[in-house]
ZAMARGU-4260 file (C-alpha; in steps of 0.2 Angstrom, whole numbers, plus 5000, padded with zeros to 4 digits):
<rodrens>
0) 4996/5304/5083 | 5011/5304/5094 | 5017/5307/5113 | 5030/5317/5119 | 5038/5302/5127
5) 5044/5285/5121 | 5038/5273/5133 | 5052/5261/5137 | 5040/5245/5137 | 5024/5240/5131
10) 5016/5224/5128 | 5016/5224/5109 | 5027/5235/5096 | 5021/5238/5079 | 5032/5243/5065
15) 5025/5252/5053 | 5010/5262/5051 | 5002/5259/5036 | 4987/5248/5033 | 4992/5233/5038
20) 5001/5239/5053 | 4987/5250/5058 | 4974/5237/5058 | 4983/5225/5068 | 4985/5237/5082
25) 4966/5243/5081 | 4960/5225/5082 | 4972/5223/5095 | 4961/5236/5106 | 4946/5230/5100
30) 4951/5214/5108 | 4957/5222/5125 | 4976/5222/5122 | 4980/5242/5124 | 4998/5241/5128
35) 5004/5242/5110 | 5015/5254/5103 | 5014/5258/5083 | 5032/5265/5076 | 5031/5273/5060
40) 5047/5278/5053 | 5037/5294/5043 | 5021/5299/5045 | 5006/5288/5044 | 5000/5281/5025
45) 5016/5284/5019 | 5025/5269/5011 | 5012/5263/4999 | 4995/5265/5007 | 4995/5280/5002
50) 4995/5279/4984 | 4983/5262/4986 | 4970/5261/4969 | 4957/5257/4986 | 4949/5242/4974
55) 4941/5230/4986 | 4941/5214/4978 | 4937/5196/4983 | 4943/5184/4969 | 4958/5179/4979
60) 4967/5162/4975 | 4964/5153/4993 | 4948/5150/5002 | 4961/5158/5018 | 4964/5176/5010
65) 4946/5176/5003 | 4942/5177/5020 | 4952/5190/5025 | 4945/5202/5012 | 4927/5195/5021
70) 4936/5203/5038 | 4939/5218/5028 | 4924/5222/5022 | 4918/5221/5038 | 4928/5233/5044
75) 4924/5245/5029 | 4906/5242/5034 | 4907/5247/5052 | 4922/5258/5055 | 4912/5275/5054
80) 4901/5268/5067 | 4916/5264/5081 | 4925/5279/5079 | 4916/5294/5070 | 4928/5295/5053
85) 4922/5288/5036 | 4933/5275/5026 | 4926/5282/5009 | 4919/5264/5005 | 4907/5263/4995
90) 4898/5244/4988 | 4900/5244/4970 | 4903/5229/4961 | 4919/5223/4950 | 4916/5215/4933
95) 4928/5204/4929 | 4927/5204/4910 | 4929/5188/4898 | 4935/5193/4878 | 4940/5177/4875
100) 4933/5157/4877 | 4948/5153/4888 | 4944/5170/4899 | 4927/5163/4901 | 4930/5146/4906
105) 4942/5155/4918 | 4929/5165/4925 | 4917/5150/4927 | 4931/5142/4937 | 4933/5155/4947
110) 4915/5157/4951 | 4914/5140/4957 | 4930/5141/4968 | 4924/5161/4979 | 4908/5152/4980
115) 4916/5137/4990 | 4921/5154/5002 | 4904/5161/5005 | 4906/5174/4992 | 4895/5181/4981
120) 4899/5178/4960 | 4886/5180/4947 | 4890/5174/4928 | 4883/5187/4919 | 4881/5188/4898
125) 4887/5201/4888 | 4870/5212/4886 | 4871/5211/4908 | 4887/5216/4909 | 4884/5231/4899
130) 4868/5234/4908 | 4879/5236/4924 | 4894/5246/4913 | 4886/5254/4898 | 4904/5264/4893
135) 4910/5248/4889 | 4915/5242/4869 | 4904/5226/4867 | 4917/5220/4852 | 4925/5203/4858
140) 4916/5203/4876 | 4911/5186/4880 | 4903/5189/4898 | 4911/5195/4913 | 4907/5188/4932
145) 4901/5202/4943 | 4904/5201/4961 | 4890/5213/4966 | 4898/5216/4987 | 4913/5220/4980
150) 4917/5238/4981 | 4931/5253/4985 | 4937/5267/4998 | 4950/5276/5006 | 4966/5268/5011
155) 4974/5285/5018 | 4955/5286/5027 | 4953/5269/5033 | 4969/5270/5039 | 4968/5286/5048
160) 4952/5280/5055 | 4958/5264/5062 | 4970/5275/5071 | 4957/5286/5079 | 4947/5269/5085
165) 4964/5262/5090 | 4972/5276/5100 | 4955/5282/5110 | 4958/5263/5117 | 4976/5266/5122
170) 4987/5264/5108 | 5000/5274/5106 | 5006/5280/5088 | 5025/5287/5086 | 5028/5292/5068
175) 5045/5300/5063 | 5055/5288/5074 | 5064/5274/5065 | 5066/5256/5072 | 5085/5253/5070
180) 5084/5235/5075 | 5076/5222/5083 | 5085/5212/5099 | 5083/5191/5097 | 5088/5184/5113
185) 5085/5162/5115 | 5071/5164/5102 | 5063/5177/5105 | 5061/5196/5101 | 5063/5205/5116
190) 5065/5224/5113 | 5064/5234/5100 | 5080/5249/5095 | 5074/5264/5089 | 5083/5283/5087
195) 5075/5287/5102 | 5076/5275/5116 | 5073/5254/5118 | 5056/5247/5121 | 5056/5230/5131
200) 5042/5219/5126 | 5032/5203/5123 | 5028/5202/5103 | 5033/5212/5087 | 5023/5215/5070
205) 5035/5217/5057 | 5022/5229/5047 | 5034/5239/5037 | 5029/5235/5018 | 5042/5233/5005
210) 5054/5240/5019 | 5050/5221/5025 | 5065/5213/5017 | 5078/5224/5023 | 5072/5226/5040
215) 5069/5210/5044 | 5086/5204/5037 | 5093/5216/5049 | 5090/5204/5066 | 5090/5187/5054
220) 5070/5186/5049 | 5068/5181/5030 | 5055/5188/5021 | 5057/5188/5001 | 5048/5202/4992
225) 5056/5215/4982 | 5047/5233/4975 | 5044/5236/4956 | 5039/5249/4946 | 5017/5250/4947
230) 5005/5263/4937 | 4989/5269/4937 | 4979/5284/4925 | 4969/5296/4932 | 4958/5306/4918
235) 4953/5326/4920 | 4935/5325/4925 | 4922/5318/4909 | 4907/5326/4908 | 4890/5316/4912
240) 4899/5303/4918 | 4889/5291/4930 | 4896/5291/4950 | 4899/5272/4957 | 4901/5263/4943
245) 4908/5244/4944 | 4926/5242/4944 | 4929/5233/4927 | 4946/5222/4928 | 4950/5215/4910
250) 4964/5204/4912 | 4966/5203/4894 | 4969/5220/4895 | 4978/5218/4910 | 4970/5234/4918
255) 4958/5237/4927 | 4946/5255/4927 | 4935/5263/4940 | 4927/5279/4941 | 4935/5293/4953
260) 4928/5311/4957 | 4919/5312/4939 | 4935/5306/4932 | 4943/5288/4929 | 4957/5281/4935
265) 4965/5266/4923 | 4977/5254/4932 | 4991/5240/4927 | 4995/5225/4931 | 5006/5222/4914
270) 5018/5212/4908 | 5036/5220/4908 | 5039/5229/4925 | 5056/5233/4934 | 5064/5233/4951
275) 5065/5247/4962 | 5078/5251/4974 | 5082/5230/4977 | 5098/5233/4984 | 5087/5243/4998
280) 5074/5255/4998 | 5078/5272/5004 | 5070/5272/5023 | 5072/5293/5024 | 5059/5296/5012
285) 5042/5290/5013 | 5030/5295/4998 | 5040/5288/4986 | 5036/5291/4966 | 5045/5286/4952
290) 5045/5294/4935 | 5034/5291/4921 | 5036/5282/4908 | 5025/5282/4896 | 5035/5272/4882
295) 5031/5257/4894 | 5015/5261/4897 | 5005/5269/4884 | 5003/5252/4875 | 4993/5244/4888
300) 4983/5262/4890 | 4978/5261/4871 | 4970/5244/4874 | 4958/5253/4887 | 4955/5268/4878
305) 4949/5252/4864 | 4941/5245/4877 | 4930/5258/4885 | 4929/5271/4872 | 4928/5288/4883
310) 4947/5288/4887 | 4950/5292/4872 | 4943/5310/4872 | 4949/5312/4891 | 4964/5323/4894
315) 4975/5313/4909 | 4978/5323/4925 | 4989/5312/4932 | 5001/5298/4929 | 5005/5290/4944
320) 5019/5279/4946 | 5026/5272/4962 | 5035/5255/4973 | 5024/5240/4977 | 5032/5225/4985
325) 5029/5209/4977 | 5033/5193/4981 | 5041/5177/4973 | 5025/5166/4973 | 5014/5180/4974
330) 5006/5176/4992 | 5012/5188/5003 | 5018/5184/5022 | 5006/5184/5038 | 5010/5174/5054
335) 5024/5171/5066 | 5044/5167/5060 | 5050/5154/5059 | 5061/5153/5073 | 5055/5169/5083
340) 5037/5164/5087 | 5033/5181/5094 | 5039/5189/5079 | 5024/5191/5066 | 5028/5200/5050
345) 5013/5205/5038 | 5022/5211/5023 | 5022/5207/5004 | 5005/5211/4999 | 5006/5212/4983
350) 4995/5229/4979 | 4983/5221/4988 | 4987/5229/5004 | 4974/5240/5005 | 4960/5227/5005
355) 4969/5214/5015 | 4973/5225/5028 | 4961/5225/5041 | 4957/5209/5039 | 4973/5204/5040
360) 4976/5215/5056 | 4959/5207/5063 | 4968/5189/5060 | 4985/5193/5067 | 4977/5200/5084
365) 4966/5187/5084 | 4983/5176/5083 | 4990/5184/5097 | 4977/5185/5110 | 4973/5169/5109
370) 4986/5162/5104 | 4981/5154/5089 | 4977/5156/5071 | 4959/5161/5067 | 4961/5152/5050
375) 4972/5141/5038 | 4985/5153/5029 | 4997/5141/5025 | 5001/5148/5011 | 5006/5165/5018
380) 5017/5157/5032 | 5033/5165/5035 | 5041/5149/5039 | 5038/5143/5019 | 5052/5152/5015
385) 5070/5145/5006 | 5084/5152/5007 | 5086/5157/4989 | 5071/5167/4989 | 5078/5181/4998
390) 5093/5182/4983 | 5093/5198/4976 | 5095/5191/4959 | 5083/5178/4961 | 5070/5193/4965
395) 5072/5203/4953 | 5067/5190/4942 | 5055/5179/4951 | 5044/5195/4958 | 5043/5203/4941
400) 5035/5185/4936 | 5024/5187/4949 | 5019/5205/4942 | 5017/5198/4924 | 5005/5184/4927
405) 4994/5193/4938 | 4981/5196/4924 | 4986/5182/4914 | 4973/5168/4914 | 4977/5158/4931
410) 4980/5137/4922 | 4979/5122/4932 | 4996/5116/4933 | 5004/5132/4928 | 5023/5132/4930
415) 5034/5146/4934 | 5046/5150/4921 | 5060/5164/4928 | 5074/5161/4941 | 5075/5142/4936
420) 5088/5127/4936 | 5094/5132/4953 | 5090/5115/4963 | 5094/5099/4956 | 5092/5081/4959
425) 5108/5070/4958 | 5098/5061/4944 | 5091/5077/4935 | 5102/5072/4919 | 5095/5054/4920
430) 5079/5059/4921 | 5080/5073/4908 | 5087/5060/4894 | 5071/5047/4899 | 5059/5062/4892
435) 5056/5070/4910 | 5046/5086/4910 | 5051/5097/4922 | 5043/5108/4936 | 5048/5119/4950
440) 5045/5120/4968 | 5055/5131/4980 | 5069/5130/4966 | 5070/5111/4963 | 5067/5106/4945
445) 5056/5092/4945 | 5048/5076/4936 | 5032/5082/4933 | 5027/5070/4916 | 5039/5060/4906
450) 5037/5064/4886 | 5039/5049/4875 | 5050/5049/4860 | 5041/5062/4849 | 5031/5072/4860
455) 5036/5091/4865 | 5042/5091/4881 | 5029/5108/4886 | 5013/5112/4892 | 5000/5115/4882
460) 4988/5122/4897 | 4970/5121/4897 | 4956/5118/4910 | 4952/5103/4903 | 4966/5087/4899
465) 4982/5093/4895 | 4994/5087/4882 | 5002/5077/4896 | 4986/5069/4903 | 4989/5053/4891
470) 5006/5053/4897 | 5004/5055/4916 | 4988/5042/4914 | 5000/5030/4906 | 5014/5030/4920
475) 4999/5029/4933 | 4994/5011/4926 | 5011/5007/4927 | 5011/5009/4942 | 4994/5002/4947
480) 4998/4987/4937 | 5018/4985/4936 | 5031/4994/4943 | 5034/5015/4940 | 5050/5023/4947
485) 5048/5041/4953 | 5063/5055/4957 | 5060/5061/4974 | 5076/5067/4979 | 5068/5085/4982
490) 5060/5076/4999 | 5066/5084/5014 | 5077/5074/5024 | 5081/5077/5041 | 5092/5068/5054
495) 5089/5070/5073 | 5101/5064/5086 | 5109/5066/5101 | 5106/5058/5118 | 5090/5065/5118
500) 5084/5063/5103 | 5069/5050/5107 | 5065/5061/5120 | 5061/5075/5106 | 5054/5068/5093
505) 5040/5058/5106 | 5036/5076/5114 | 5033/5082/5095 | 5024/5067/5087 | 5007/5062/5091
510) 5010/5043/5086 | 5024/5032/5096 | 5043/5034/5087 | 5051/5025/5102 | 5050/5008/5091
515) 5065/4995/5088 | 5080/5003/5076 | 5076/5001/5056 | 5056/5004/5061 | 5047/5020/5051
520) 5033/5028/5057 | 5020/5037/5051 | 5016/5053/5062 | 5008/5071/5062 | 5016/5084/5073
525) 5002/5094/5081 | 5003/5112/5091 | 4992/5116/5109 | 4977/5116/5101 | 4977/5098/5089
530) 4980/5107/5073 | 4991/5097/5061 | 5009/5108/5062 | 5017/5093/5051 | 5015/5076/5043
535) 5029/5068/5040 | 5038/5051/5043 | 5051/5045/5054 | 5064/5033/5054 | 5074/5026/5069
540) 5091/5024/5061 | 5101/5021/5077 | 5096/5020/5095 | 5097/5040/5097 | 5094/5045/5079
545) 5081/5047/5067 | 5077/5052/5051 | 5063/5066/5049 | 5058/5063/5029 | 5047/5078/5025
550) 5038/5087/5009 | 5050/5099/5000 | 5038/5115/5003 | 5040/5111/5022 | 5055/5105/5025
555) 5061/5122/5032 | 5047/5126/5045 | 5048/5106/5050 | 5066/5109/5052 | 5062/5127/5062
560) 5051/5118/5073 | 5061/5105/5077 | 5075/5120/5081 | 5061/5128/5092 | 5058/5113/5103
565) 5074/5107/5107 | 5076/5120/5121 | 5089/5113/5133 | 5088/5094/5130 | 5107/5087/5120
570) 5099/5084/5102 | 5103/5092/5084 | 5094/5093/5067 | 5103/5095/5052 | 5096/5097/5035
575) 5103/5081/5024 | 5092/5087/5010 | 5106/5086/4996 | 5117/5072/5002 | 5104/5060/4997
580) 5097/5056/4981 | 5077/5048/4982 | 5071/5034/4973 | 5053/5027/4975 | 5053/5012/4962
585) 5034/5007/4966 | 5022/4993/4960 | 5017/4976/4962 | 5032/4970/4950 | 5043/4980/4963
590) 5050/4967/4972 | 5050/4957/4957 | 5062/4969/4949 | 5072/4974/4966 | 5076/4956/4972
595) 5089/4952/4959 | 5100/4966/4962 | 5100/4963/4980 | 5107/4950/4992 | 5093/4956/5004
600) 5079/4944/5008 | 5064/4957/5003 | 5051/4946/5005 | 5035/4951/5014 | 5041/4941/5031
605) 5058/4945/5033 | 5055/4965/5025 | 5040/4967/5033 | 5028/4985/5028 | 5034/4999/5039
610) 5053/4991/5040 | 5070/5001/5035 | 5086/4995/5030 | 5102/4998/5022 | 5105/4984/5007
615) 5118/4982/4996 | 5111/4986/4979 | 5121/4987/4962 | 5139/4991/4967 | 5134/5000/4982
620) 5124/5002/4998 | 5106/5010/4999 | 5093/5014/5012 | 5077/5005/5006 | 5060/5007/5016
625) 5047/4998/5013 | 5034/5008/5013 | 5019/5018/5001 | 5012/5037/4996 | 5003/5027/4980
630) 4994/5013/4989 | 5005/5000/4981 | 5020/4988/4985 | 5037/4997/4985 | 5052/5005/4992
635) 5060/5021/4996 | 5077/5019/4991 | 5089/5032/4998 | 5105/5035/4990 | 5121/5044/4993
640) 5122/5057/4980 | 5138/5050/4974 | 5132/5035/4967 | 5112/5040/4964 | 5117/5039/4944
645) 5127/5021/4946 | 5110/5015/4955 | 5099/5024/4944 | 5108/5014/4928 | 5105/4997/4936
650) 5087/4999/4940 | 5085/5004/4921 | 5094/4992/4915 | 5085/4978/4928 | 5068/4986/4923
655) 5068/4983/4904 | 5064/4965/4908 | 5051/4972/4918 | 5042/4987/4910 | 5049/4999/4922
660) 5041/5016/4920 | 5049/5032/4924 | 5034/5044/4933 | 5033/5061/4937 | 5024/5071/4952
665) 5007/5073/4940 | 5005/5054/4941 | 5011/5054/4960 | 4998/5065/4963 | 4983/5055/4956
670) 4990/5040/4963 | 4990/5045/4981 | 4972/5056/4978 | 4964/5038/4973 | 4972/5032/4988
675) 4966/5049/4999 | 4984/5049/5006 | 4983/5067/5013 | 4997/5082/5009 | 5000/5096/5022
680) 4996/5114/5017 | 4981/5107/5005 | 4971/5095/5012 | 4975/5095/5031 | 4984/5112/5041
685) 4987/5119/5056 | 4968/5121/5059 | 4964/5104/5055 | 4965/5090/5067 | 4969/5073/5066
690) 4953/5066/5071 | 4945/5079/5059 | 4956/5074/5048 | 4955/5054/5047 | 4970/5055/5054
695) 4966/5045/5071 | 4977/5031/5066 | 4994/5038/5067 | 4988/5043/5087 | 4996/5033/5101
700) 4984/5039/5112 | 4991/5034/5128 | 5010/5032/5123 | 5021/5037/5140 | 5024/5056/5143
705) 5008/5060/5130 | 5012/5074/5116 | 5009/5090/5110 | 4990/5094/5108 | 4983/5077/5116
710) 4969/5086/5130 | 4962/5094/5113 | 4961/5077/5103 | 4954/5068/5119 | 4942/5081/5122
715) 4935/5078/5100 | 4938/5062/5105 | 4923/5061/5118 | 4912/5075/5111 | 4913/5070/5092
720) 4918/5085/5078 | 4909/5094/5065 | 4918/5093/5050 | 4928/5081/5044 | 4939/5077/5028
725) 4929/5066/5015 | 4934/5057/4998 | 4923/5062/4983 | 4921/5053/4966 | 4913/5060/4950
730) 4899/5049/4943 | 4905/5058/4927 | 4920/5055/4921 | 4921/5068/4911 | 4922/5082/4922
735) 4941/5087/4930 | 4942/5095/4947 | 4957/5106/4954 | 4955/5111/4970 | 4939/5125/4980
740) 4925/5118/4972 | 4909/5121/4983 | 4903/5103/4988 | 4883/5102/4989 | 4875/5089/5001
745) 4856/5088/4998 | 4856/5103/4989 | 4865/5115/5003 | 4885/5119/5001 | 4893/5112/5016
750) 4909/5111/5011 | 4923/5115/4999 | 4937/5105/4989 | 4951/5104/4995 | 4964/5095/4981
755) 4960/5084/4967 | 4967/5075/4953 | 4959/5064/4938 | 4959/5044/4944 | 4963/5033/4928
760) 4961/5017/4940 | 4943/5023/4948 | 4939/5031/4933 | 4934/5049/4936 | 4940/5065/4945
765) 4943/5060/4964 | 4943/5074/4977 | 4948/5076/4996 | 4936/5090/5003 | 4930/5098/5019
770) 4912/5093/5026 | 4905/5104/5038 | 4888/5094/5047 | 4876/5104/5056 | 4884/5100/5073
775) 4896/5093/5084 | 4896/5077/5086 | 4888/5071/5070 | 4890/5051/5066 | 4902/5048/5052
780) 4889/5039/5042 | 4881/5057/5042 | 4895/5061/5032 | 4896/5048/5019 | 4877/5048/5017
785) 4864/5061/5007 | 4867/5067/4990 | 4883/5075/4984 | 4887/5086/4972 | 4903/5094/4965
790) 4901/5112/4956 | 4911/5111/4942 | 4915/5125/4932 | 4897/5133/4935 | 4886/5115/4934
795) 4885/5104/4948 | 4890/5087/4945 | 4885/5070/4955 | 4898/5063/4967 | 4900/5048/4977
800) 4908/5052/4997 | 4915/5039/5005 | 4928/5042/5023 | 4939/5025/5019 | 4949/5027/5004
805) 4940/5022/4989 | 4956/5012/4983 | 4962/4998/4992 | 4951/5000/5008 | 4960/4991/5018
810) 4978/4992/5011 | 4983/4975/5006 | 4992/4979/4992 | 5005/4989/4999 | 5010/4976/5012
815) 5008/4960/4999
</rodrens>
């Protein structure tokens, strides 16, 4: 597996040689790319591949990493055949079991949403489920949903085998030869240090497992994971026990069990784990194990030996425990860095490496060679990361989360509890004395409901109307029929200027920002191939600056690709993010209330929609725009942070004559959903255009010097597309959608949900979701015709499509 001789270039260097690692340099030979280099710093498997369960599951959380395990399974199916060496896999099944009512309306969530992704799910009762595992204790089983192409191998084998295909087509494999660094020059990666000579080269695959973090902060790549403690059981062999039984994962018990050898082996995903090693993990030893302990563990292992009654009589042969990197939001990282695009890290996998790793090698060689991504993974991109997720501190409390809640039943609107009060708004003690809720996102503590005088400011989660829906429904009317104020200060705010600062923001935005000073534009910022990078708006403040206002989750990777664009021309980004406090005070009594404490004119002619301006308001001076993310009249009101609390007493104080309504992001979200106002990294990506998307508004089609993306639009354009971005309505308005449900057209899935939220104006859950037709170039009316149904929960429900938004089609209200 290695040469004599360090080649001192090659086209592609690959660091590390696990699964991951090795799967993106087989697919890259696969695909014709041969110059690649693997480095291993120990020998082959070693890391955590080697101690992999080899559990191939496919109830993933994302239609995207759903369909990487598809691209895996492919692999386990077909790997013998390429290159001669088994990968042990073997199609068996996993029941996932239900022992108690919340479990199983889980379940019958979860079936619906891997149905939406083409995979296989089947509801089974309890007298099924013990057909398919008669070991079982039928006491407190409800069902279980069986996923019958699930199944399990080798990783150590796959691996190895992957090699073999990989180095018969060139590659070649160095283990024992450590990378010391990585060399960054202008932006991009452009040879890689090891202890035995410098490869130049064209692309690295930061591949290195829960080394990830500390390698990559070594040449300034961020990539937050952090090791903890994981176990599994393996029993001495039980006699007469069946071969290729169904993995059982109870997440009640928070284990799951699968048969080995004539043995079992009993993993954890428990409650109560601890870091490894987080102020770095050793680099000169690679099959790391770390002690037993069974005064953590043997808890969770009584609960099996309950649960499937032959452990109990089954001597243990080993108790394994060793490092797994986990991540703070428990996605792990696939794609390119931020600022060094031809840098890809694939790290963080959360113990699900093993299955996610050819298929995560097929994506990241298909990202390369053509220079685009094969799928949406927004939710693994690198560049969603914050600074303060790398903190040690922050780690070591966030990822051990992330371990805890693995098995724990998956609630809509679930929050995060660890690691939290970090990033607040200049008005987060206003807000928290008006009965705010909070949330967090990327560290910010947010508004999510307001609870009146009374009311217990927590969640009671369900899959059904929380304790909040009431109070999320009552500040949603307010703002439908009066005037709400919302807390938006965690929107990312970025200023652009410089001499050519027009001159940047035209090359990246597909509408036209070149428009009179105080103007705001609404734009999508697309890369070679149409795909939506970003959607954000942009203000002209002065004649060579603007103002970039952009979502909290992606105000890093907007601010890195601004970074990356700039090149040579005399422009600068800065992140204003806490210098301003956000107010969007929202409604048709908006002006009503504003107006007074103003001496600006902000009737509809002389503060026209789309206009920005600084007013005085209150002691002070604000930037208010007139613009919308709820379909209704308003304005943004930006506010220097030193005097957000003075401004924040006078609309109060203003708004008691008025009704004024505090609301929180629960009611933002359903008031935009009615209004089908999209949000980047659920309903659109970087795979989605803006034609596909019913974005083809916000284009300035033939605006001087063109954009980013524009032959690919034009090209849609005349030929027509095949799927495109539809509002849905339940008949019923009993029903609630969250996001992935499989969409029906005339009986057939053609689609999937893509976000949803109840709408107390239209009177039922209100989705946006992905339409795929039967080809290119299919009218519109195709898509808004036929009969639609949502699956729900297991039943399928009757839905009304529509393109335009079903809210104020033609957007009166917001410009009144």
């Amino acid at each position: 597996m290695r040469t004599r001789e360090l080649p001192d270039r090659a086209q592609i260097v690959i660091v590390g040689g696990g699964v991951v690692g090795i799967g993106t340099a087989y697919h890259l030979a696969r695909r014709g790319w041969t110059d690649v280099v693997v480095v291993e710093q120990n020998t082959l498997t070693s890391g955590t591949t080697w101690h992999a369960a080899g559990l191939v599951t496919q109830a993933r959380g994302t239609d995207g990493t759903r369909r990487i395990v598809q691209r895996s399974l492919d692999v386990f199916r077909h790997l013998e055949e390429d290159t001669g060496f088994s990968t042990g896999f073997v199609e068996t099944g996993t029941l996932n079991l239900a022992t108690s009512r919340d479990r199983w309306e889980e379940l019958k969530h979860q079936a619906t949403s891997v149905r939406s992704s083409g995979v296989r799910a089947d509801l089974l009762g309890v007298a099924e489920t013990l057909e398919l595992y008669p070991l079982l204790n039928p006491e407190g089983i409800v069902g279980s949903l069986y996923f019958p192409e699930d199944g399990r191998g080798s990783a150590t084998d796959t691996t190895m085998s992957m090699a073999r295909g990989a180095t018969r087509r060139g590659v070649q494999i160095f283990e024992n030869t450590s990378v010391t660094d990585v060399v960054v020059q202008h932006g991009r990666a452009t040879q890689v240090e090891t202890d035995r000579g410098t490869i130049q080269c064209e692309y690295v695959v930061n591949a290195t497992g829960m080394w990830g973090r500390q390698f990559g902060a070594k040449h300034g790549i961020e990539v937050p994971l952090q090791a903890l403690a994981h176990f599994y059981v393996v029993t001495e062999a039980i006699d007469g026990l069946p071969r290729n039984l169904p993995t059982v994962k109870s997440g009640d018990d928070y284990s799951y069990v699968k048969d080995e050898a004539g043995a079992l082996m009993v993993g954890f995903f428990e409650p109560g784990s601890y870091p490894f090693a987080s102020g770095g993990v050793p680099t000169e030893q690679g099959f790391i194990q770390l002690p037993e302990d069974w005064d953590h563990l043997g808890p969770f292992y009584e609960k099996m030996m309950a649960r499937i009654p032959v452990l109990e009589d089954a001597a243990i042969k080993l108790h394994f425990c060793g490092p797994e990197s986990f991540t703070p939001d428990g996605q792990y990282h696939l794609g390119p860095a931020p600022l060094v695009p031809n840098y890809f890290v694939a790290a963080g996998f959360n113990s699900v490496g093993f299955l996610s790793g050819p298929g995560a090698g097929s994506v990241l060689a298909d990202w390369i060679v053509d220079g685009r991504p094969p799928l949406d993974l927004a939710e693994a991109d690198p560049a969603r990361v914050h600074r303060h997720e790398i903190n040690r501190r922050f780690l070591e409390k966030r990822v051990v989360e992330s371990l805890d809640l693995s098995y724990e039943i998956h609630w809509p609107f679930q929050q995060r509890e660890s690691a939290r009060g970090l990033r607040r708004s200049p008005l987060y003690a206003e807000t928290k004395a008006a009965g705010a809720v909070f949330g967090e996102l990327v560290g910010w503590e947010r508004p999510n409901w307001y609870a009146p005088e009374g009311v217990a400011r927590t969640y009671d989660y369900s899959f059904g109307r929380q304790n909040w829906f009431e109070h999320s429904a009552r500040e949603h009317r307010a703002v439908r029929e009066g005037v709400g104020m919302f807390d938006t200060s965690s929107f990312g705010k970025l200023l652009v200027q410089g001499r050519d600062a027009l001159v940047l923001m035209q090359q990246l935005s597909a509408n036209n920002v070149d428009v009179p000073v105080g103007q705001i534009v609404y734009t999508q910022w697309l890369n070679e191939h149409g795909g939506i990078e970003a959607d954000v708006t942009i203000t002209r403040t002065e004649e060579n600056a603007f103002l970039v206002l952009s979502g909290p989750w992606t105000v890093e990777r907007d601010h890195a690709r601004i970074r990356r664009h700039i090149r040579d021309l005399n422009a600068t980004v800065t992140d204003i993010t806490g210098s301003l406090a956000m107010l969007a005070v929202m409604g048709p009594d908006s002006r009503r209330l504003l107006q007074p404490l103003t001496d600006a004119d902000l009737s509809a002619e002389a503060f026209p929609f789309g206009q920005s301006q600084t007013i005085d308001l209150g002691f002070g001076f604000v930037r208010a725009t007139h613009i919308t993310y709820v379909g209704e009249l308003g304005w943004e009101l930006l506010i220097p942070s030193d005097i957000a609390a003075h401004v924040h007493e006078v609309l109060v104080e203003a708004g008691s004559e008025h009704g004024l309504v505090h609301a929180g992001y629960h009611a933002l979200n359903s008031l935009r959903t009615e209004k089908a106002y999209r949000s980047w990294g659920h309903d659109i990506g970087y795979t989605d255009t803006p034609i596909q998307a019913g974005l083809g508004f916000a284009v300035a089609w033939d605006k001087p010097g063109g954009f980013i993306g524009r032959d690919e639009l034009l090209r849609q354009k005349e030929h027509g597309v095949d799927r495109r971005l539809v509002q849905f309505l339940l008949d019923d308005p009993e029903p609630m959608l969250y996001h992935d449900e499989s969409i029906y057209r005339d009986g057939r899935r053609v689609g999937r949900v893509a976000s949803a939220m109840y709408g107390h104006t239209l009177g039922g859950a209100v989705a946006l979701g992905w339409v795929t037709a039967p080809e290119v170039g299919q009218p519109r009316g195709w898509f808004e015709s036929g009969t639609y149904e949502i699956e729900v929960a297991g039943r399928r429900v009757s839905a009304t499509a529509s393109l335009r938004p079903m809210y104020d089609p033609k957007s009166e209200r917001p410009k009144s």
